[in-house]
C-alpha positions, 0 to 999 in steps of 0.5 A: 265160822268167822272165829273158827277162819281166824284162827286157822289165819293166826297160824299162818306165816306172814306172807302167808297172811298176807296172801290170804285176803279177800276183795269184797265185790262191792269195792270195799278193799281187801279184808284179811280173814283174821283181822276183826272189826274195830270199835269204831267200825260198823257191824257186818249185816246178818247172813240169812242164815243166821235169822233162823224163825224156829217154830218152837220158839212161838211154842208156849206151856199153858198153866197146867203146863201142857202145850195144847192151847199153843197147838189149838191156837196155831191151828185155828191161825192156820184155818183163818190165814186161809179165809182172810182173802180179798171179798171185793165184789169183781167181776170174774168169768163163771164159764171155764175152759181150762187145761191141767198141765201135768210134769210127769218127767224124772224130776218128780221122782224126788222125795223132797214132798212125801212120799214123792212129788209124783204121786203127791201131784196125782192125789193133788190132782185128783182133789183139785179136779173135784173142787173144780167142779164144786166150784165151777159146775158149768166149766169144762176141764181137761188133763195134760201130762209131760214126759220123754220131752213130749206132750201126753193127752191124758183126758179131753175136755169134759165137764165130768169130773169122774172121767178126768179122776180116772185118768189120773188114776190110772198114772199111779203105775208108771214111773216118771221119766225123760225131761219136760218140754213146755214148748209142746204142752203148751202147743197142745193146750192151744189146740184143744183150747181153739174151739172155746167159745169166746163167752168162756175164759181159756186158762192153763194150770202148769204143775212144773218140778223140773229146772228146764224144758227140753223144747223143739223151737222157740218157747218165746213164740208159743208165748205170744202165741198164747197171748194172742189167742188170750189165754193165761196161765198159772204156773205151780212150781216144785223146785225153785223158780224158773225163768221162762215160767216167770215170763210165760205167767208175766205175758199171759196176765199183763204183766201180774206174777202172782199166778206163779207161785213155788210150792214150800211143803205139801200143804202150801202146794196143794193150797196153790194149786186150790187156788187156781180153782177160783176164777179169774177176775175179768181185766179187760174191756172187750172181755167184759163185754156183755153177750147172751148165751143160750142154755137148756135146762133138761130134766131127768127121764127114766126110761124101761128099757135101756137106750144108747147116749149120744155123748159116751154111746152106752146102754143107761135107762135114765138120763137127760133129754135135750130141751131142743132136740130131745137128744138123751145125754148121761149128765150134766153139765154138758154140751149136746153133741147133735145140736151144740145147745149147752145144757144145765141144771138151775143148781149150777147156775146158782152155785156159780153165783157166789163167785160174783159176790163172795161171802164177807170175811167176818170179824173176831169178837173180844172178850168185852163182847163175848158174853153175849154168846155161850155157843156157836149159832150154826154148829151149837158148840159150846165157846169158852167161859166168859173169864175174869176182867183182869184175864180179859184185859189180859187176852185182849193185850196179848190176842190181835183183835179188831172186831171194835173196828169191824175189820178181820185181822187174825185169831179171836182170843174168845174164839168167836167170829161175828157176822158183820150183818146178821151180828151172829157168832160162830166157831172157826169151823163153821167160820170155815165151812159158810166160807168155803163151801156154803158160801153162805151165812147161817144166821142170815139164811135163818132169818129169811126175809124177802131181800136175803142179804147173804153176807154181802149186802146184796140182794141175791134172788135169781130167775130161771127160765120157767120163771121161778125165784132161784134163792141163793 
């Protein structure tokens, strides 16, 4: 371009040229735009434009010549990218109340994530209600939509996935329009967010793709609002950042941005609207403040003939009776509408425990340490041969490995992960699947002692009401 300016600038008049200068706005002078820069000045800093990171330059040819191990080496980057997370034991509020707020204006309608942003956000909230529940089982969730500058009720708060599922379906017909107004949303998510209990969080999840929000009064107002009644909000945006969504995030999590994050392709918005899915880790002292909660823990009944629930009224011969008062309700998790007693299973409870004390990230394994290995502990998937003592110097030069410091940093070279406990070895599946959705180790169930240290360090034994041990 500079080239291409300076010649055209050549065959200028001189009074031409002379008109044809630029102020720089840092008060550098003038500059002429055929003029180059000398011996002696210093080089003009690169645009951003010009420090392009193509993907297939880090693209290799293998020894016969073909791109496979490249192509398996950056997917198994990309599965660890996701494990390495902080698994710093916090405390963190298992019982959830949280509202999915949905743009359903015409800003989705754009095709700039396939096939649009609309119907990517439906499929992504439909996965993000399932996990919800997989992670959090005894939280409750609700749906929001916004469209023609208003707030649209599209599930109430219930704590059965399948109910919030079909309601997102059921958007897939219509078509997005009208502008957003978070104002409005914002208002609702306050009222149905009013009669949480104050042993639960209160969380809003905004999946935002317009650049404004038509609003009726005052945002800044509904903002302190919702820092008074103690609520937070995550914001995933579509477009590109926007100011008052900055803001809302900033006031409603004392000062911390980084529930605000701007989705870059499909995978990277799904991974931040995933991420809202753990919960949040408790700041400040009041809301750490120890308090009792009382819960029932039903068992199922099958009856002969069919009777009415009390929480849809349907007809069903098998159910839950409340420990109380004996009311029958569908499922479970969930709240008896007579007596108001919160009624559980004990396998929510423990599935909810892992939160407080995540899985450990586990570390890669060298070359040098490989031999002790020939296939993955939990999956029995052969790993690599064992290779030479030059290729093996070779791979630890060029591979990122810290499993001597016993610290994850990246990929394996002989792809094999260890447990830093149990000193087991595992492929990056099962890497992921103990991480994710376990959220356990293998080799330290298998050995089974009386203190299971699960990964952690911790002993993690639990006791029901009946008094019985809940191993996790």
């Amino acid at each position: 371009m500079a080239d291409s300016d300076g010649e055209y600038v050549d065959e200028l008049s001189d009074d031409e040229t002379n008109a044809h200068q630029v102020t720089r706005g840092d008060g550098g002078g003038t500059r002429s735009g055929g003029g180059r820069a000398g011996v002696g000045q210093a080089a003009k800093p690169k645009a951003r434009w010009e420090d392009i990171q193509r993907s297939w330059d880090n693209v290799v040819e293998g020894a016969d010549g073909s791109i496979s191990s490249t192509v398996v080496g950056l997917l198994e980057a990309s599965k660890r990218k996701r494990l390495l997370r902080d698994t710093t034991p916090l405390q963190r509020g298992i019982i959830r109340h949280v509202i999915l707020v949905l743009d359903l204006s015409a800003a989705m309608a754009e095709k700039d994530l396939r096939p649009t942003r609309y119907l990517l956000t439906l499929r992504y909230a439909q996965e993000f209600a399932t996990e919800f529940f997989e992670q959090n089982p005894i939280s409750q969730l609700g749906v929001i939509g916004m469209r023609d500058g208003l707030a649209v009720r599209i599930s109430d708060m219930s704590g059965n996935p399948n109910d919030h599922i079909a309601a997102i379906q059921a958007l897939r017909p219509q078509e997005p329009q009208g502008h957003p107004s978070l104002q409005n949303a914002l208002d609702m998510t306050r009222g149905a967010l009013f009669h949480a209990p104050s042993h639960g969080t209160r969380e809003v999840v905004i999946v935002f793709g317009s650049l404004l929000s038509s609003d009726p009064g005052d945002i800044h107002q509904t903002i302190n609002a919702l820092v008074g009644d103690k609520i937070r909000v995550s914001v995933v945006g579509l477009a590109a950042q926007v100011a008052i969504c900055r803001e809302l995030v900033m006031k409603t999590n004392d000062g911390d941005i980084s529930s605000y994050g701007v989705a870059l392709n499909e995978q990277h918005f799904r991974d931040l609207l995933l991420d809202s899915t753990t919960p949040p880790v408790i700041r400040t002292a009041s809301q750490s403040a120890s308090s009792l909660l009382m819960m029932g823990f039903p068992s199922r009944t099958v009856e002969t003939s069919a009777s009415l629930c009390a929480c849809h009224s349907k007809l069903t011969k098998g159910g839950y009776l409340c420990s109380r008062c004996m009311t029958k309700v569908c499922s479970l998790p969930s709240e008896c509408p007579v007596c108001g007693l919160t009624l559980i299973l004990s396998t929510h409870l423990a599935r909810s425990y892992h939160h407080l004390f995540p899985l450990k990230n586990w570390v890669e394994v060298p070359w040098s340490e490989a031999a002790r290995s020939k296939h993955c502990f939990a999956c029995q998937s052969l790993f690599p041969a064992v290779s030479t003592d030059a290729q093996a110097s070779a791979n630890e030069a060029v591979g990122s490995t810290s499993a001597t410091g016993k610290t994850p940093s990246g990929t394996s070279p002989s792809s094999r992960y260890e447990c830093t406990v149990c000193h087991n070895h595992f492929c990056i599946d099962c890497d992921l699947w103990s991480h994710e959705v376990v959220h356990n180790c293998p080799g330290c169930q298998s050995i089974a002692p009386k203190t299971q240290v699960n990964g952690t360090g911790e002993d993690q034994e639990m006791v029901d009401g009946d008094g019985e041990d809940l191993r996790i």
